[in-house]
MDTraj code that builds the backbone (N, CA, C; nanometers):
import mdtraj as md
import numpy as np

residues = "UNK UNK UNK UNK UNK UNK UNK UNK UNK UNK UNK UNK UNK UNK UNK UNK UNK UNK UNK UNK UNK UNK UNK UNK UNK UNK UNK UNK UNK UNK UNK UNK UNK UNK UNK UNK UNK UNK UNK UNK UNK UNK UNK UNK UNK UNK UNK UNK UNK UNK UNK UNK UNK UNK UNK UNK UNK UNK UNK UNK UNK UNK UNK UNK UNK UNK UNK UNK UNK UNK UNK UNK UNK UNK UNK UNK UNK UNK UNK UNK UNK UNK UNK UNK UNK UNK UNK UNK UNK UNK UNK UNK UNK UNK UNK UNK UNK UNK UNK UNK UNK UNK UNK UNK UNK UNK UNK UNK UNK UNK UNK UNK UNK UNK UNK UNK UNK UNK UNK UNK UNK UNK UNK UNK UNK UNK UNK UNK UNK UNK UNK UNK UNK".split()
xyz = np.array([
    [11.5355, 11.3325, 10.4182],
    [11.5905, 11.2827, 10.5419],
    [11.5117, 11.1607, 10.5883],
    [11.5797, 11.0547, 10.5796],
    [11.5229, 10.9125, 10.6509],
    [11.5092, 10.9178, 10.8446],
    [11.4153, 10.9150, 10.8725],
    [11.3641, 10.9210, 10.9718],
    [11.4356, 10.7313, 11.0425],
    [11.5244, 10.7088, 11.1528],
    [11.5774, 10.6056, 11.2277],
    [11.4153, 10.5182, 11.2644],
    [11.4733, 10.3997, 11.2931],
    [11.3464, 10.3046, 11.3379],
    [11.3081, 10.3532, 11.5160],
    [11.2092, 10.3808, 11.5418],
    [11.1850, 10.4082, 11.6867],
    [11.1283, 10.3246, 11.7651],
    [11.0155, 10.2434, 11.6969],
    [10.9338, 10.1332, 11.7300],
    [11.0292, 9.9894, 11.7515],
    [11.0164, 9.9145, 11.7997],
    [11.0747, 9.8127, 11.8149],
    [10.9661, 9.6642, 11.8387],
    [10.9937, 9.6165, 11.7662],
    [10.9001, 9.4676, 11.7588],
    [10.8746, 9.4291, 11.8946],
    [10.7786, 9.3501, 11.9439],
    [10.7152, 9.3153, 12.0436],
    [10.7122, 9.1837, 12.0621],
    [10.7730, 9.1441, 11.9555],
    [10.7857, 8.9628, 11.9212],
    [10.9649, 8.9550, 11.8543],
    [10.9777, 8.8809, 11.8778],
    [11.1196, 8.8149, 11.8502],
    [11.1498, 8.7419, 11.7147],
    [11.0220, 8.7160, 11.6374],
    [10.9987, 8.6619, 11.5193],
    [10.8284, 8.6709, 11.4728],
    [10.8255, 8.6783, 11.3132],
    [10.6958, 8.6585, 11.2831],
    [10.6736, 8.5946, 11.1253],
    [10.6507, 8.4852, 11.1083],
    [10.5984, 8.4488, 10.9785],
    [10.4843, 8.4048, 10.9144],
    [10.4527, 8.4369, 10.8083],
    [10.3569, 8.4844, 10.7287],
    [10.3625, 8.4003, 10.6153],
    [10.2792, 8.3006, 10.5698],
    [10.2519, 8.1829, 10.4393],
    [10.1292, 8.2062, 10.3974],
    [10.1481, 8.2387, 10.2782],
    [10.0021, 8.1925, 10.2065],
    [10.0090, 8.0866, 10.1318],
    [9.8980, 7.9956, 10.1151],
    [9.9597, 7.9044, 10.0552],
    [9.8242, 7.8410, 9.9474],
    [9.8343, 7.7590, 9.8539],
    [9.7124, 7.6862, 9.8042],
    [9.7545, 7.5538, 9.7971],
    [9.6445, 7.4452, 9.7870],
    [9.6338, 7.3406, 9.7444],
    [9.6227, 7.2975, 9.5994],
    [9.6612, 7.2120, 9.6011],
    [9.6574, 7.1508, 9.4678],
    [9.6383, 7.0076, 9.4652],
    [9.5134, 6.9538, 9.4549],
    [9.5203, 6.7762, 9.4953],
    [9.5599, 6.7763, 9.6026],
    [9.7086, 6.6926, 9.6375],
    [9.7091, 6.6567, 9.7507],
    [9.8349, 6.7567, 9.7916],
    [9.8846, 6.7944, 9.7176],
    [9.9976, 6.9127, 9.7257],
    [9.9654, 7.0297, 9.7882],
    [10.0484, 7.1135, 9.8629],
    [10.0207, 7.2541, 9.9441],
    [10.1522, 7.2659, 9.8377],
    [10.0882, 7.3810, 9.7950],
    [10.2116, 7.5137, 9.7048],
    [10.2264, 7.6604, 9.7504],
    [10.3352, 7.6433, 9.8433],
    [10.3195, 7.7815, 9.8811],
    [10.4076, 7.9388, 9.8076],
    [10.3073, 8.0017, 9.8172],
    [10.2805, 8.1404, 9.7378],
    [10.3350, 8.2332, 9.7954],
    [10.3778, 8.2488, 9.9061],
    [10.4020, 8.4185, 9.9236],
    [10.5030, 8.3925, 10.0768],
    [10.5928, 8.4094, 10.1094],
    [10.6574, 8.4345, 10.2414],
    [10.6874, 8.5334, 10.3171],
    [10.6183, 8.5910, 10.4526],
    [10.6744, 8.6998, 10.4763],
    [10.7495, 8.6475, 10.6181],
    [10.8817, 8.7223, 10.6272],
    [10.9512, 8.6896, 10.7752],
    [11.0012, 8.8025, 10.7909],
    [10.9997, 8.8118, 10.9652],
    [11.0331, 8.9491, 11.0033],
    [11.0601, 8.9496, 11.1374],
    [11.1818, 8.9932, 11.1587],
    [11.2704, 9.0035, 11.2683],
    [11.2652, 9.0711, 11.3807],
    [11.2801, 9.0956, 11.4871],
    [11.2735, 9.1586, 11.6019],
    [11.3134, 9.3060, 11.6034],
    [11.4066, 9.3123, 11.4848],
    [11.4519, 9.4683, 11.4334],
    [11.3282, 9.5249, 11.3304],
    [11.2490, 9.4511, 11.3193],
    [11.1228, 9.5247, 11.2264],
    [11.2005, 9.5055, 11.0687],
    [11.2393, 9.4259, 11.0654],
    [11.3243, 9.3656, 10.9008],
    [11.2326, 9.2512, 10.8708],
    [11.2001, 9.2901, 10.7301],
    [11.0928, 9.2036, 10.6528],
    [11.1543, 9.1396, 10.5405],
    [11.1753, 8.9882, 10.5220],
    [11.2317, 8.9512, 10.4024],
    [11.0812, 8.8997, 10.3795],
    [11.0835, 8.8916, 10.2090],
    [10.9464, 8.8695, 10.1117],
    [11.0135, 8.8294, 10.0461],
    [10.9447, 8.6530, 10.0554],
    [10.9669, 8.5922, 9.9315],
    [10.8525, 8.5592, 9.8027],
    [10.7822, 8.5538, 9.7227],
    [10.6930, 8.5094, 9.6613],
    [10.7109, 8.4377, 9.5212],
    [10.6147, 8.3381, 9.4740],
    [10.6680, 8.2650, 9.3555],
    [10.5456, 8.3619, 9.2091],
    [10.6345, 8.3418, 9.1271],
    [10.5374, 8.4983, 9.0123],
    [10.5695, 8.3407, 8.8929],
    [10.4504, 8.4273, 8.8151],
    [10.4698, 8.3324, 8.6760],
    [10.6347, 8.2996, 8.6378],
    [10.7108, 8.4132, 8.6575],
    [10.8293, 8.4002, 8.5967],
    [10.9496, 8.4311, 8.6444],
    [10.9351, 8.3656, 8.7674],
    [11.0070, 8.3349, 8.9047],
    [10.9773, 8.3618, 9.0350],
    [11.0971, 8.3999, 9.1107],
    [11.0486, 8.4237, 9.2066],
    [11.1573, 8.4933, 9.2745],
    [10.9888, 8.6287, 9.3127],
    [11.1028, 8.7185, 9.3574],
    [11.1231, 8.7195, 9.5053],
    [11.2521, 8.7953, 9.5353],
    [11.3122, 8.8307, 9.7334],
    [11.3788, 8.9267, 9.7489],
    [11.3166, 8.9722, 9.8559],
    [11.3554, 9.1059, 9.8913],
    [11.3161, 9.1364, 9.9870],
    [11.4375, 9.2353, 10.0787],
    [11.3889, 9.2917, 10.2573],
    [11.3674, 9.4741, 10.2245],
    [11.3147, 9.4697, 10.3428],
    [11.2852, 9.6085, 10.3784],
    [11.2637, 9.6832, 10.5305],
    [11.2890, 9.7157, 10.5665],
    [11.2561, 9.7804, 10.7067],
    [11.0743, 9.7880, 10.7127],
    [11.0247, 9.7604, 10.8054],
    [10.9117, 9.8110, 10.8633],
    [10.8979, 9.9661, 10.8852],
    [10.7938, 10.0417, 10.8317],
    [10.7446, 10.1925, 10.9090],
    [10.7495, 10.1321, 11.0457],
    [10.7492, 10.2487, 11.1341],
    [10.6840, 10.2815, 11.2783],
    [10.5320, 10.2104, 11.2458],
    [10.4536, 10.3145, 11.1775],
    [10.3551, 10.2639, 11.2048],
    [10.2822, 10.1585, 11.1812],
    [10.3517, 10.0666, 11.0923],
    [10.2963, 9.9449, 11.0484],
    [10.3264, 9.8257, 11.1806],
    [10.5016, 9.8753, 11.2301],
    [10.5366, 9.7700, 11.3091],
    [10.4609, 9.7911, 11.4313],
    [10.3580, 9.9612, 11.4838],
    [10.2900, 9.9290, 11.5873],
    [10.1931, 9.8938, 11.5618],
    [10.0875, 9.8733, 11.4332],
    [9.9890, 9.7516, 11.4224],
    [10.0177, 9.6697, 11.4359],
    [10.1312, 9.5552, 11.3762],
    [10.1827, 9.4508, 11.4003],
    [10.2140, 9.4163, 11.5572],
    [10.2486, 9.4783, 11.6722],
    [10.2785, 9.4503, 11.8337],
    [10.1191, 9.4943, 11.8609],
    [10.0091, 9.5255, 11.7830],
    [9.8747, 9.5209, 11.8626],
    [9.8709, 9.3801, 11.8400],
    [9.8738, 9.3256, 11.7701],
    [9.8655, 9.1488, 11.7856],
    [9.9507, 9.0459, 11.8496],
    [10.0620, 9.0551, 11.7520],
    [10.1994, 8.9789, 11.7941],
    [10.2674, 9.0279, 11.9110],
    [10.1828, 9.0148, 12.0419],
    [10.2633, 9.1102, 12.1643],
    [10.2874, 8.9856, 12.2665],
    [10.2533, 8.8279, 12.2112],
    [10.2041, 8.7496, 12.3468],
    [10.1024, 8.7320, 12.4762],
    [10.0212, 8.8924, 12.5004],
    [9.9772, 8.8687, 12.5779],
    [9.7800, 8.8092, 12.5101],
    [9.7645, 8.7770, 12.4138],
    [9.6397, 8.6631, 12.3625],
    [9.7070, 8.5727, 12.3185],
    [9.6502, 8.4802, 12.2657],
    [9.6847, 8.3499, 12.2005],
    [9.5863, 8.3950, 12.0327],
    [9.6583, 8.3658, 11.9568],
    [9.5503, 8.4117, 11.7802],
    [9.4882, 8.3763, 11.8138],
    [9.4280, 8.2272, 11.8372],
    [9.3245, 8.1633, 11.8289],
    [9.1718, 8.2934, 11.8720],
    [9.2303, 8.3409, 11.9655],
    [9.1163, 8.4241, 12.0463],
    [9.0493, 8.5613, 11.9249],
    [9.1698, 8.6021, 11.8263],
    [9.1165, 8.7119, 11.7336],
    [9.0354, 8.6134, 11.6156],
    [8.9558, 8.4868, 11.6266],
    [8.8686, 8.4611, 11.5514],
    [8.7360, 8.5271, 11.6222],
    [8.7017, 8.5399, 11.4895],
    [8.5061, 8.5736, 11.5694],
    [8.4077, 8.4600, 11.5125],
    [8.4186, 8.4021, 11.4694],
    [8.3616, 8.2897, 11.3802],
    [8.4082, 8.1443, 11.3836],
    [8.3825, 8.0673, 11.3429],
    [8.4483, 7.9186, 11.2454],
    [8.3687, 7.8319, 11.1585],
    [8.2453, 7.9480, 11.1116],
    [8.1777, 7.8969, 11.0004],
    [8.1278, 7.9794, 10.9274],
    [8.1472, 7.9860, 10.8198],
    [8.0725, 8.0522, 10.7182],
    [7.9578, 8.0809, 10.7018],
    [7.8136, 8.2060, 10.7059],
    [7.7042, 8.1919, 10.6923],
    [7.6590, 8.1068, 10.5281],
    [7.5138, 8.0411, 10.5785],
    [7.5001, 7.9408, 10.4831],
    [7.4955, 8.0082, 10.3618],
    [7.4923, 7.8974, 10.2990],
    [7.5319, 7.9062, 10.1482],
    [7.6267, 8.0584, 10.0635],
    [7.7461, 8.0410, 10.1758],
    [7.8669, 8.1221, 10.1629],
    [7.9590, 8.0127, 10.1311],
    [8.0809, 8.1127, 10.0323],
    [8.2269, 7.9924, 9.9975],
    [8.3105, 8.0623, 9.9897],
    [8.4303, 8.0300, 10.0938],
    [8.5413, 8.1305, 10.1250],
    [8.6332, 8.0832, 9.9627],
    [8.6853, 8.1470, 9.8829],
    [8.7386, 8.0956, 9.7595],
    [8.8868, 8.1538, 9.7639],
    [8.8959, 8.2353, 9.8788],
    [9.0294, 8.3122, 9.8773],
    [9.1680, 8.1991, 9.9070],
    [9.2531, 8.2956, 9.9347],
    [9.3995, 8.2106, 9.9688],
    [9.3681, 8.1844, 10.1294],
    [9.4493, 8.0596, 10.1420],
    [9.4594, 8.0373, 10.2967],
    [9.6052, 8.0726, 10.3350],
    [9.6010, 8.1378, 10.4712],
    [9.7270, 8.1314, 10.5030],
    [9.7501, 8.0361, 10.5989],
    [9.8685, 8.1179, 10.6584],
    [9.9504, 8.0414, 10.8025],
    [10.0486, 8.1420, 10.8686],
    [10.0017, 8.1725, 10.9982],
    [10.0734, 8.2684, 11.0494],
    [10.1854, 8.2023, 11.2207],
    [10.2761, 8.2464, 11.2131],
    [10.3388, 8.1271, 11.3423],
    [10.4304, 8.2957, 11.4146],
    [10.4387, 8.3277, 11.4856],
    [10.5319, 8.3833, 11.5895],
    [10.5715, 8.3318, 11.7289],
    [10.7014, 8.4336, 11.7421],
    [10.8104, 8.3802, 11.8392],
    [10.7595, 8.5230, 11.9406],
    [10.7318, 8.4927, 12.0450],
    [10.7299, 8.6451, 12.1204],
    [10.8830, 8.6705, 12.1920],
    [10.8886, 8.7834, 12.2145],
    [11.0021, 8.8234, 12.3199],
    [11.0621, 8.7199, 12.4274],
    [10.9810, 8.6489, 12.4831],
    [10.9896, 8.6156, 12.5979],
    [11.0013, 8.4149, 12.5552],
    [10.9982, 8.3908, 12.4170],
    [11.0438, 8.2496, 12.3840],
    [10.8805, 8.1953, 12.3564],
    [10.7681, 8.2255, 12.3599],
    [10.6486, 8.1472, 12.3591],
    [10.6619, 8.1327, 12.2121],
    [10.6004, 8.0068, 12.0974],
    [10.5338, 8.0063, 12.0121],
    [10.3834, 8.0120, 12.0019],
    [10.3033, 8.0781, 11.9102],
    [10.1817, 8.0280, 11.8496],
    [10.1849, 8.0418, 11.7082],
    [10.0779, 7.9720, 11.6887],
    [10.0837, 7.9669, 11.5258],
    [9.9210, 7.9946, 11.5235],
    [9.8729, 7.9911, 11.3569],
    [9.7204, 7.9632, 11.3275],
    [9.7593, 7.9542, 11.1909],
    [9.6340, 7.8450, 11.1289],
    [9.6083, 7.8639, 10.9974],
    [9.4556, 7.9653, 11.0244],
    [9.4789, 8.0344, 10.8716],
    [9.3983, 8.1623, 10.9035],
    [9.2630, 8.1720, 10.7766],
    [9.1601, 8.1464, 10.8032],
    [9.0541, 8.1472, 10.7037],
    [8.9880, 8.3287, 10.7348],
    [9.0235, 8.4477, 10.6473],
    [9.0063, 8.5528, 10.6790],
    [8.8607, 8.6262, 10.7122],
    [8.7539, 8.5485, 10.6749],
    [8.6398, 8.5837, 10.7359],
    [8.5903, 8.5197, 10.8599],
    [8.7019, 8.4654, 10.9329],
    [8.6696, 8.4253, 11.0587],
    [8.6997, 8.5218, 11.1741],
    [8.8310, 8.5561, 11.1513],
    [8.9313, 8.7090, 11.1737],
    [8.8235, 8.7923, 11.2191],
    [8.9497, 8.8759, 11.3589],
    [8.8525, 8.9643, 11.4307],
    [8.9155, 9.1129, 11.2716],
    [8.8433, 9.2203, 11.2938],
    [8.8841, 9.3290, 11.1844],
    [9.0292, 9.3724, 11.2011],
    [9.0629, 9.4002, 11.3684],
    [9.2215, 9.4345, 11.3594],
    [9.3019, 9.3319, 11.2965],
    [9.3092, 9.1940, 11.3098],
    [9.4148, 9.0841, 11.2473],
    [9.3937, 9.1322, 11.1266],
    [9.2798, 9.1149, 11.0350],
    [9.2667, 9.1152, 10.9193],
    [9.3300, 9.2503, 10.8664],
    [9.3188, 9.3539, 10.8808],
    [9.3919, 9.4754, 10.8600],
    [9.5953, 9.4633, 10.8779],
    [9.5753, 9.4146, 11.0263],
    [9.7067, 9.3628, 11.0084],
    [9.7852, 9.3069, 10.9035],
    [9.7186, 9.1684, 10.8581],
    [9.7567, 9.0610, 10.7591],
    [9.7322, 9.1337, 10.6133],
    [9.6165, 9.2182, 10.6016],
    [9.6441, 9.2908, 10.4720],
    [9.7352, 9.3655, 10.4308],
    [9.8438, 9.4428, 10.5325],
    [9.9458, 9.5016, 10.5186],
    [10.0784, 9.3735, 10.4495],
    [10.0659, 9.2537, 10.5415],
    [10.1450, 9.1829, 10.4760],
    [10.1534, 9.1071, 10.3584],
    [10.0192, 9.0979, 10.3392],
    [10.0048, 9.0354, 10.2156],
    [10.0005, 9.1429, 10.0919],
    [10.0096, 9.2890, 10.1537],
    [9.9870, 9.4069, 10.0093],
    [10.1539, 9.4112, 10.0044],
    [10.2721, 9.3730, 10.0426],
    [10.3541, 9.4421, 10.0299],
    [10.4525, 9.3886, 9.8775],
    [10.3958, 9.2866, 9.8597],
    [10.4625, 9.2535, 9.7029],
    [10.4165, 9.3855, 9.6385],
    [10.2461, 9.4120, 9.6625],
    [10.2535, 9.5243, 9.5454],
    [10.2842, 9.6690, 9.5521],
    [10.3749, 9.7320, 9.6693],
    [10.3965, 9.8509, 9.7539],
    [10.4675, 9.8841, 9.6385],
])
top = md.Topology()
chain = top.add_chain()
for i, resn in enumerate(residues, 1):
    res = top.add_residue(resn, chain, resSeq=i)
    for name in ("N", "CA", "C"):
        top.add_atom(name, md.element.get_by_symbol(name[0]), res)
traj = md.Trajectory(xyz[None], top)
């Protein structure tokens, strides 16, 4: 028995880029978008194409997701950092995260993940694990 959606998004839109550089090129890697109904389309590019596909949000993922994406902070504020301790090198993917709240506001951030307070980062790991769910 499939259990109905109960939770309801807290934002009106939310998207999710990871992306890399290349020279002077940005190639982006992974898309997540997700709707006010807790509907997730995933796009990502694989050696040997590229795959897409939606899915409903759990309850409980979409109420981690409204601990952030609720409008009432601005991202900027879930950094704890904006520098690396010395002779550290972030080598990971960069993203880019942009939402629409309920109420029409945008924010965006590009996101270097050891700057991240622990809840975002937990957040964003859900979205970025779901190619491999």
């Amino acid at each position: 028995m499939v259990k109905a959606q109960q939770v309801t998004a807290k934002f009106r839109s939310l998207t999710y880029v990871t992306y890399e550089t290349v020279g002077e090129n940005v190639v982006i890697k992974d898309i997540v978008e997700i709707n006010k109904d807790g509907r997730a389309r995933y796009r990502s590019v694989w050696y040997n194409g590229i795959a897409d596909t939606t899915y409903q949000l759990t309850n409980d993922k979409l109420k981690q997701l409204n601990e952030i994406f609720n409008g009432t902070k601005p991202l900027k504020s879930f950094m704890q950092s904006t520098k690396l301790p010395e002779n550290r090198h972030f080598a990971g993917p960069l993203d880019y995260i942009e939402y629409t709240s309920k109420v029409g506001g945008t924010d965006h951030l590009t996101i270097v993940s050891p700057f991240m307070s622990k809840e975002f980062n937990e957040a964003l790991d859900y979205l970025a694990a779901i190619p491999l769910k």
